[in-house]
C-alpha positions as CSV (number, residue, x, y, z in Angstrom):
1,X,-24.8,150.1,-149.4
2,X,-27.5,149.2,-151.1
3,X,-26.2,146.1,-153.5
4,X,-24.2,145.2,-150.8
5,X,-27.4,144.5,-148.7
6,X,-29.2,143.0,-151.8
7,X,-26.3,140.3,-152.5
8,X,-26.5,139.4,-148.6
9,X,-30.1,139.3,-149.2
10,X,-29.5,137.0,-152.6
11,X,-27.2,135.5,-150.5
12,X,-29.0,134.4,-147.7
13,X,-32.2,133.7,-150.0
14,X,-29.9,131.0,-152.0
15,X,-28.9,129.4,-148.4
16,X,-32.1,129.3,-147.3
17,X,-33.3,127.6,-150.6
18,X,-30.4,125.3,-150.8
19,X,-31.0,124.3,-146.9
20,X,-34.9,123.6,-147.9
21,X,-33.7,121.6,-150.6
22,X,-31.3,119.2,-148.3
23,X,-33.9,119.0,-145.8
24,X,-36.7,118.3,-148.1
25,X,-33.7,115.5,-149.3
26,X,-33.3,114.2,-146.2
27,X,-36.7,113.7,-145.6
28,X,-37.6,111.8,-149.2
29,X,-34.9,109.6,-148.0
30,X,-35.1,108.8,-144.7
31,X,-39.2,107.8,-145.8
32,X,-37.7,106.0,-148.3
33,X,-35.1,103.9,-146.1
34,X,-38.2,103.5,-143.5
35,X,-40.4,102.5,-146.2
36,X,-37.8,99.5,-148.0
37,X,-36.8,98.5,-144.0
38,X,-40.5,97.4,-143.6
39,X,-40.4,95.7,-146.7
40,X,-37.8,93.7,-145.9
41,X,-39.4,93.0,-142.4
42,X,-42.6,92.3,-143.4
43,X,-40.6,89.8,-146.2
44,X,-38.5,88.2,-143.3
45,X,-41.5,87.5,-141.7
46,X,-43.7,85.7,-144.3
């Protein structure tokens, strides 16, 4: 009972980790696409 509630624990652990990860993705990227969109609007501009 007990490693069977420690590899759900690992389990869930590793999820959460990877989920962090994808969000914290998501995030660099979506700053990123924000970021080069202004550039090329402030470029259009000028």
């Amino acid at each position: 009972m007990a490693t069977n509630y420690d590899f759900i624990l690992d389990y869930f652990i590793t999820f959460f980790n990877t989920f962090t990860l994808i969000k914290m993705i998501l995030m660099m990227l979506s700053q990123f696409s924000y970021y080069f969109s202004y550039q090329s609007f402030h470029d259009f501009l000028t």
